[in-house]
N, CA, C and O of each residue as an XYZ file, in Angstrom:
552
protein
N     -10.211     17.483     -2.540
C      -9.387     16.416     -3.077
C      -9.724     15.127     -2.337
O      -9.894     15.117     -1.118
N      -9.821     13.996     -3.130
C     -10.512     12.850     -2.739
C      -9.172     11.988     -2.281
O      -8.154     12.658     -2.113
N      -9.097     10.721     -2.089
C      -7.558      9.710     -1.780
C      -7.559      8.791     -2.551
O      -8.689      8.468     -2.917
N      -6.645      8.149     -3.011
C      -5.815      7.677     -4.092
C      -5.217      8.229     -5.197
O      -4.605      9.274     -4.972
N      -5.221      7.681     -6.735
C      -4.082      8.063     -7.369
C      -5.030     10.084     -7.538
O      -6.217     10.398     -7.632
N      -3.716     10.953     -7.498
C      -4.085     12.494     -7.929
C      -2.812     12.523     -8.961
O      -1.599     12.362     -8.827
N      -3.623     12.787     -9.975
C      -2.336     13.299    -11.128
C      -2.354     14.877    -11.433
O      -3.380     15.546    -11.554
N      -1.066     15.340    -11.533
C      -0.634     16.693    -11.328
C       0.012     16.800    -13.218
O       0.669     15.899    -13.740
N      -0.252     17.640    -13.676
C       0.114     17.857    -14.867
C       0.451     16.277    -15.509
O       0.317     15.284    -14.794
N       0.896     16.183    -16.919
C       0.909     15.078    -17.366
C       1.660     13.771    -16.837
O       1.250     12.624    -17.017
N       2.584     14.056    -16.297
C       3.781     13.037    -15.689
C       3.419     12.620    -14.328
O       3.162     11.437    -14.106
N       3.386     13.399    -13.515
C       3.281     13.018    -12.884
C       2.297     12.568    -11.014
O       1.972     13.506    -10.287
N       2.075     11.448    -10.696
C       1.333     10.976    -10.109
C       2.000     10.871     -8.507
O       3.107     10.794     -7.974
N       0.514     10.927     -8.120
C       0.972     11.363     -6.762
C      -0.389     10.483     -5.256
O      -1.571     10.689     -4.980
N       0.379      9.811     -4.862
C      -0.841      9.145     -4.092
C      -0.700      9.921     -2.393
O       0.234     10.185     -1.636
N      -2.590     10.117     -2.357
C      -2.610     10.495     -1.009
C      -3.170      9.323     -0.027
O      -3.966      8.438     -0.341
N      -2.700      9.486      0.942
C      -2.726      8.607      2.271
C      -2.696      9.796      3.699
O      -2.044     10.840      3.714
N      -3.611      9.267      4.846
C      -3.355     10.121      5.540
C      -2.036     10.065      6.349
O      -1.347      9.055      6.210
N      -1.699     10.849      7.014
C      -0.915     11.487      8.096
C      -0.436     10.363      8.994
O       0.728     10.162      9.340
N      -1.776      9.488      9.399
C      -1.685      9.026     10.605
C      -1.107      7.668     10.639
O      -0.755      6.916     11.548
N      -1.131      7.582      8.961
C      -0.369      6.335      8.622
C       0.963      6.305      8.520
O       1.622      5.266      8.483
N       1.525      7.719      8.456
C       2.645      8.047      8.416
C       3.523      8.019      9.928
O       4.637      7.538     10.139
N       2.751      8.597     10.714
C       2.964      9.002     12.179
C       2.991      7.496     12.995
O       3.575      7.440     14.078
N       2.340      6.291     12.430
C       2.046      5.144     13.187
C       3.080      4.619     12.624
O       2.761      3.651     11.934
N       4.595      4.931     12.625
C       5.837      4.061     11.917
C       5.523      2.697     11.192
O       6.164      1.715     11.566
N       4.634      2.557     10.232
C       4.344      1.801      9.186
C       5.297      1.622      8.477
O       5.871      0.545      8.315
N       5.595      2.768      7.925
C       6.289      3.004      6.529
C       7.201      2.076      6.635
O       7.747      2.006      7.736
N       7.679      1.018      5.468
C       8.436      0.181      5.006
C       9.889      0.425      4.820
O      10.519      1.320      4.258
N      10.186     -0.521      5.389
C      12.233     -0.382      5.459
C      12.816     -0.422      4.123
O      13.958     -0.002      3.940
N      11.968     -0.992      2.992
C      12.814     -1.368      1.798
C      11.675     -0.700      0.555
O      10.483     -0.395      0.506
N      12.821     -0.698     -0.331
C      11.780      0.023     -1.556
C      11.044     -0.581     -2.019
O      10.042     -0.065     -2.515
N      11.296     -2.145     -2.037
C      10.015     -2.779     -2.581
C       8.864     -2.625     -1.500
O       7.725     -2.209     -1.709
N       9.303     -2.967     -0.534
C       7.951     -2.744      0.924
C       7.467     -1.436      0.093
O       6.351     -1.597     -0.402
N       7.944     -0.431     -0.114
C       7.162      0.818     -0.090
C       6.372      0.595     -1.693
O       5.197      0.866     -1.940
N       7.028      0.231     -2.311
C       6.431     -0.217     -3.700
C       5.324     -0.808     -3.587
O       4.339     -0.160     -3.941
N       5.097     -2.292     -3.038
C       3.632     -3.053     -2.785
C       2.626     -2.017     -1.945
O       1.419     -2.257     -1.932
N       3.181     -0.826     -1.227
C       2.296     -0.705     -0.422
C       1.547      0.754     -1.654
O       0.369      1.100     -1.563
N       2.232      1.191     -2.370
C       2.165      2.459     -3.404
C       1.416      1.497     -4.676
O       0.728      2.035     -5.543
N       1.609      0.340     -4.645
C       0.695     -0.106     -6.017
C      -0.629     -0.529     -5.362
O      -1.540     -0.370     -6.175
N      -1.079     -1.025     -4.152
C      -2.296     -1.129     -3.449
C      -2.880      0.367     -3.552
O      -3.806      0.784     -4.249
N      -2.111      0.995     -2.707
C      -2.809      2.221     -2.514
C      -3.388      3.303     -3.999
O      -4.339      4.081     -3.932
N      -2.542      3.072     -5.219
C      -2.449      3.798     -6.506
C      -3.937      3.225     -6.841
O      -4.768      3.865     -7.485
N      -4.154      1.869     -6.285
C      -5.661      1.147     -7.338
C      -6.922      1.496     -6.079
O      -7.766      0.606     -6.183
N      -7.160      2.099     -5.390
C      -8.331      2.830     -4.499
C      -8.524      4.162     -4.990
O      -8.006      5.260     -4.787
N      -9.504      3.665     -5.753
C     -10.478      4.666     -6.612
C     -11.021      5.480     -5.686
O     -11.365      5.066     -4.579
N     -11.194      7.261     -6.242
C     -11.354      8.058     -5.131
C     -12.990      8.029     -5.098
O     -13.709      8.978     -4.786
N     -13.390      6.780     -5.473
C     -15.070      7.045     -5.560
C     -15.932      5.449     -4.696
O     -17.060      4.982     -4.536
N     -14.166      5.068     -4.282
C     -14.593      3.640     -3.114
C     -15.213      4.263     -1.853
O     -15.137      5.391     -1.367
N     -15.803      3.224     -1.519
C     -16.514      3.353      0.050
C     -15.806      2.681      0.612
O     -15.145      3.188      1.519
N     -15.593      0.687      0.178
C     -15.260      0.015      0.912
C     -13.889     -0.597      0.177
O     -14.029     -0.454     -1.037
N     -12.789     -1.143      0.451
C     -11.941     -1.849      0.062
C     -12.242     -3.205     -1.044
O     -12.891     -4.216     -0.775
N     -11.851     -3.015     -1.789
C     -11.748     -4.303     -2.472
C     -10.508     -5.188     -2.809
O      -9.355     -5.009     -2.414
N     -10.897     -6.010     -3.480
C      -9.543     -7.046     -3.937
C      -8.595     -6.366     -4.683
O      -9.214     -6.048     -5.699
N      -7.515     -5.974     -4.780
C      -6.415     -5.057     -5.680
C      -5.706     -6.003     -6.152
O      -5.525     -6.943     -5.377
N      -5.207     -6.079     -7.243
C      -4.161     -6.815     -8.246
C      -2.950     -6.077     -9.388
O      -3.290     -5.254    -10.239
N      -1.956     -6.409     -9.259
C      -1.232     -5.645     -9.993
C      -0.126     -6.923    -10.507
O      -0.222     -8.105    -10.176
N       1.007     -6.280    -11.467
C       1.775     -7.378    -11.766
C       2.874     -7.076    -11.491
O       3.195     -5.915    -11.745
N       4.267     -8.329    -10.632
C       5.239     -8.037    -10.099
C       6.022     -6.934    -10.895
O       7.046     -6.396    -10.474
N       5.731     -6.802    -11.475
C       7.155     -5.941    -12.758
C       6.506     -4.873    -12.235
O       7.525     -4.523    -11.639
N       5.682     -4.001    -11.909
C       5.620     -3.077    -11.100
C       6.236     -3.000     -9.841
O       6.823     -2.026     -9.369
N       6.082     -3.945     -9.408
C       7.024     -3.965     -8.109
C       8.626     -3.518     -8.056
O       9.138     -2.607     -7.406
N       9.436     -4.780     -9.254
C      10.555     -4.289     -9.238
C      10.808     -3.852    -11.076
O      11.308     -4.516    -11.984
N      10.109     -2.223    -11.058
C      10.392     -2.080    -12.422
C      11.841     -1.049    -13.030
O      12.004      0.141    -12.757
N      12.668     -1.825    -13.811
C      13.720     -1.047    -13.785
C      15.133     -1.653    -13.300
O      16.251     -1.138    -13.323
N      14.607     -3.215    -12.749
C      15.814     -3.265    -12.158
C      15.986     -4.496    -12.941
O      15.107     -4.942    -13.679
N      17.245     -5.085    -12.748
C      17.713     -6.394    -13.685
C      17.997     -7.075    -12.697
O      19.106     -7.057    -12.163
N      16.818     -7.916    -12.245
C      16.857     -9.400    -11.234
C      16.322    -10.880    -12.186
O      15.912    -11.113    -13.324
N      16.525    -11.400    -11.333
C      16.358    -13.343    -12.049
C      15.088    -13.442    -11.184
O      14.724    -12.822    -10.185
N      14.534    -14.443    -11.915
C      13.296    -14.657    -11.507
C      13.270    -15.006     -9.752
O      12.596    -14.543     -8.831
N      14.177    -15.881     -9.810
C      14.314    -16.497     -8.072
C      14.358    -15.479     -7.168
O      13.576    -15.241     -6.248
N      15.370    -14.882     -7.520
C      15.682    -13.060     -7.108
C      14.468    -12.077     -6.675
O      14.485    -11.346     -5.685
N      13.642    -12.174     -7.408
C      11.863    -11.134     -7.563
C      11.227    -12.136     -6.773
O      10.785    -11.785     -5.679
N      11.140    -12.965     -7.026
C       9.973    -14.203     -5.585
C      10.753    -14.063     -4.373
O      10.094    -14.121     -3.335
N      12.315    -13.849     -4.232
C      12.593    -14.363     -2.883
C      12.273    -12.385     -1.905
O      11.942    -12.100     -0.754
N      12.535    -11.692     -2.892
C      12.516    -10.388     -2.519
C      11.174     -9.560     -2.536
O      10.889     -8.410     -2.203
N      10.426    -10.683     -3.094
C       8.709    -10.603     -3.220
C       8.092    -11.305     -1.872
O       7.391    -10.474     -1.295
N       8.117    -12.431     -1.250
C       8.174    -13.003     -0.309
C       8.473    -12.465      1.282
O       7.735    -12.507      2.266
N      10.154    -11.833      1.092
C      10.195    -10.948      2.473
C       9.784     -9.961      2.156
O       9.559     -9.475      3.265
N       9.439     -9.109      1.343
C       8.556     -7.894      1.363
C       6.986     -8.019      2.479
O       6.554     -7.629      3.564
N       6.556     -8.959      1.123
C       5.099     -9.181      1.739
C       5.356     -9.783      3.166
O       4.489     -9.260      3.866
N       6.134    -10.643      3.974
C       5.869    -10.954      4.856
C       6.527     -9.522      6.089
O       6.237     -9.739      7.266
N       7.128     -8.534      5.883
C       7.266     -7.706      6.802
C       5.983     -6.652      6.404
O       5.953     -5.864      7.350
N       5.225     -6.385      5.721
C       4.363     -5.768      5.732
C       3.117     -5.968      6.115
O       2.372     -5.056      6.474
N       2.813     -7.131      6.068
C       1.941     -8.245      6.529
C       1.935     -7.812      8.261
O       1.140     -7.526      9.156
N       3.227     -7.966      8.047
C       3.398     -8.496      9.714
C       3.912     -6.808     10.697
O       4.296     -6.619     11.851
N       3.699     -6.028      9.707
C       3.893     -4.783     10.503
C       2.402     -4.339     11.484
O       1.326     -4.584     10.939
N       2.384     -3.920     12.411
C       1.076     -3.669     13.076
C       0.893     -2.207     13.563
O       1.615     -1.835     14.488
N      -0.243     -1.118     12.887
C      -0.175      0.026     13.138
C      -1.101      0.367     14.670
O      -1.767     -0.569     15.112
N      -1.109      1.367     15.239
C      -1.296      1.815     16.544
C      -2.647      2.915     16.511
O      -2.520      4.085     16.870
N      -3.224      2.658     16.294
C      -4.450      3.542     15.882
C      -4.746      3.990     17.988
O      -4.784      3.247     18.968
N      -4.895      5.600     17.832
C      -4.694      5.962     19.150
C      -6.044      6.942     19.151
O      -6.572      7.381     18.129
N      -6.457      7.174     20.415
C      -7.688      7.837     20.258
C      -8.232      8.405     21.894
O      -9.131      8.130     22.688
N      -7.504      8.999     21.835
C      -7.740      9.407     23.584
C      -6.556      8.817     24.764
O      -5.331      8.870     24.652
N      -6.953      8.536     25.330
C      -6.416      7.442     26.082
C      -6.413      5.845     25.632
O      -5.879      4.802     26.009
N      -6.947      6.099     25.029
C      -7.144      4.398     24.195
C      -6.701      3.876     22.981
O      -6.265      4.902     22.457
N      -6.546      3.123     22.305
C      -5.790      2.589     21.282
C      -6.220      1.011     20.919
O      -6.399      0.013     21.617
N      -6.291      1.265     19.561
C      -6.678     -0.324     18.738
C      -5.473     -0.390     17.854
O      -4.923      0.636     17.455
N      -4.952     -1.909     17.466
C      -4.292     -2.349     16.695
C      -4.356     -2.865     15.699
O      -5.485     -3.281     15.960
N      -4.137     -3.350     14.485
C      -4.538     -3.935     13.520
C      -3.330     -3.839     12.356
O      -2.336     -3.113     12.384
N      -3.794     -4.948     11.165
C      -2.781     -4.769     10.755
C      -3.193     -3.851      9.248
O      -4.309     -3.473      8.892
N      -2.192     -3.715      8.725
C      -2.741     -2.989      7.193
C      -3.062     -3.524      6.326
O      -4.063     -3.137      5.723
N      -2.480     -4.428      5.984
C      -3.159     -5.799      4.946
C      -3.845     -6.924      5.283
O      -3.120     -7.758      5.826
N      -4.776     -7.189      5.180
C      -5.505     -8.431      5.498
C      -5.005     -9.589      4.388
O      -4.564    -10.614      4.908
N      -5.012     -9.569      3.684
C      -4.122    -10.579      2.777
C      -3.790    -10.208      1.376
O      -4.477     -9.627      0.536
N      -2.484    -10.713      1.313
C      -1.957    -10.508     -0.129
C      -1.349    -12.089     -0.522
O      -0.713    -12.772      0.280
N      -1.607    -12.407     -1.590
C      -1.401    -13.754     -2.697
C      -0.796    -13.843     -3.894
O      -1.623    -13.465     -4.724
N       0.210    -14.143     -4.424
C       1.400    -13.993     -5.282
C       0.722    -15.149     -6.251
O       0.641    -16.282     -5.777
N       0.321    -14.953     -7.343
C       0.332    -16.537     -8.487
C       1.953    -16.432     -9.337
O       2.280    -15.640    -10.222
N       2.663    -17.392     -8.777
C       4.125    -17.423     -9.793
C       4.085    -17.428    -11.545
O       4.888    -16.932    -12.336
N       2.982    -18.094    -11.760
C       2.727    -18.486    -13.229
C       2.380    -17.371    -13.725
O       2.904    -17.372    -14.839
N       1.808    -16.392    -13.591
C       1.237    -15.214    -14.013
C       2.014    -13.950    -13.302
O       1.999    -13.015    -14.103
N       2.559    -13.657    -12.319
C       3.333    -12.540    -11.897
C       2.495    -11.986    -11.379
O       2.872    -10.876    -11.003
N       1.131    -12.278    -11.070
C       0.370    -11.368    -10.158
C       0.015    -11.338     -9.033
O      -0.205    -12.479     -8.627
N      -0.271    -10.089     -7.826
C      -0.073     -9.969     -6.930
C      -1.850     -9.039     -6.823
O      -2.435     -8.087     -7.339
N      -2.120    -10.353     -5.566
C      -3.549     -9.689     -5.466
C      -3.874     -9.545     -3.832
O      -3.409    -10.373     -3.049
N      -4.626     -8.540     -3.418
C      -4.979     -8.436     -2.098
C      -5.670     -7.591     -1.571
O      -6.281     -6.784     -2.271
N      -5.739     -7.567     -0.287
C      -6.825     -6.413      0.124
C      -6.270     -6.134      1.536
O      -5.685     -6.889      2.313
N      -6.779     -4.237      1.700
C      -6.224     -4.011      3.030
C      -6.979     -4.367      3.701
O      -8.021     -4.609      3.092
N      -7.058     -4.646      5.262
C      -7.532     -4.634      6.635
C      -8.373     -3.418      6.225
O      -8.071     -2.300      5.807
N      -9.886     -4.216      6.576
C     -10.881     -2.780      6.608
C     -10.670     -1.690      7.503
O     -11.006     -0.597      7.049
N     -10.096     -1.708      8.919
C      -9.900     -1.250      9.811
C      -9.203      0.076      9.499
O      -9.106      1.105     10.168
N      -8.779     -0.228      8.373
C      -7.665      1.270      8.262
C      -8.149      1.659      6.489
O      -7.402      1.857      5.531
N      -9.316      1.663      6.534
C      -9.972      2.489      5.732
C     -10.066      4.251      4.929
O     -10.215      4.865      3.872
N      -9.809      4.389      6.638
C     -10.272      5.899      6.928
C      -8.663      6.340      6.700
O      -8.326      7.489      6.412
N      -7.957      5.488      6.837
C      -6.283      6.361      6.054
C      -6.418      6.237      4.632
O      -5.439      6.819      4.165
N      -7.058      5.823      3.786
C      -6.862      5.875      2.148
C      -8.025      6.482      1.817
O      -7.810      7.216      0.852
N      -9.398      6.533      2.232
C     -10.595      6.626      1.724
C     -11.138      7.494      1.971
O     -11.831      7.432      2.987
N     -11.120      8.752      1.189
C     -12.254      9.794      2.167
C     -11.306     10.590      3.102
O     -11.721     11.192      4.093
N      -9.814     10.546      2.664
C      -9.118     11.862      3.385
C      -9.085     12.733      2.785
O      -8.746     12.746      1.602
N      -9.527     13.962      3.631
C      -9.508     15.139      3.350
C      -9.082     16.276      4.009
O      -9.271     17.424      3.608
N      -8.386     15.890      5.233
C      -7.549     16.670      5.953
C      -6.390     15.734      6.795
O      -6.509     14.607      7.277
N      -5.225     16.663      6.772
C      -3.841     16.098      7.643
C      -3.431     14.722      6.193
O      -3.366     13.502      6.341
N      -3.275     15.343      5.218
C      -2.408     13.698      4.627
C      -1.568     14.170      3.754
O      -1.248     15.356      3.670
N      -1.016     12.931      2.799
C       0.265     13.049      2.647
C       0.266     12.771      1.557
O      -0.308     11.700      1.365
N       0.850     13.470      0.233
C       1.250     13.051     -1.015
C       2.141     12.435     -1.279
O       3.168     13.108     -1.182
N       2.423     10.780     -1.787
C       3.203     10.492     -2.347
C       3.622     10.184     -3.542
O       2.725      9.900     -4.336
N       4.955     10.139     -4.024
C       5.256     10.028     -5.352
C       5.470      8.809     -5.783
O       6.536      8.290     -5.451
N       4.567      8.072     -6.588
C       4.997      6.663     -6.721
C       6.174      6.825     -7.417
O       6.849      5.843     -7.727
């Protein structure tokens, strides 16, 4: 089994990520945090090497819910900026590198789209796992 989207019978979809992304208290305080980070991760094709630019449209973000536009930008805004600004702990012996998970993400208001790319650095948690990871349910 390769990483990104795995679909399990017709319904439903299931994204893998490793372990270590889990274990490095990443994971997002709010459902939209976990949302931006499940629509990046859903578009890494299990046949990438390297990261590319990802784009999706806010109504994925908050789909289902009945907000005002001001409402989805202002809750679009602190999303991206605590995820941005979260920093994972990559550990390796006695030693340890930091980095962050997104290298940049860019909101166009006029269009609702949301485009970006992770930090190459943390590659090896979406790309090419094949042991210790984690299914999630978008």
């Amino acid at each position: 089994m390769e990483t990104g989207l795995v679909k399990i019978g017709m319904e439903t979809e299931l994204i893998k990520m490793s372990n270590e992304l889990v274990r490095s208290r990443f994971f997002p305080k709010t459902v939209y945090e976990m949302r931006i980070l499940m629509q990046f991760a859903k578009r890494i094709d299990v046949k990438d090497e390297q990261f590319t630019e990802y784009s999706f449209h806010k109504d994925t973000v908050f789909a289902g819910e009945n907000l005002r536009g001001g409402e989805t930008n202002r809750l679009l805004n602190e999303s991206t900026d605590h995820v941005m600004g979260k920093v994972i702990t990559r550990k390796s012996g006695s030693s340890w590198k930091k980095c962050n998970l997104f290298f940049e993400i860019e909101f166009d208001s006029k269009t609702g789209v949301i485009k970006g790319s992770l930090h190459p650095s943390v590659k090896d948690l979406f790309i090419g796992v094949r042991d210790h990871f984690l299914l999630v349910n978008e």
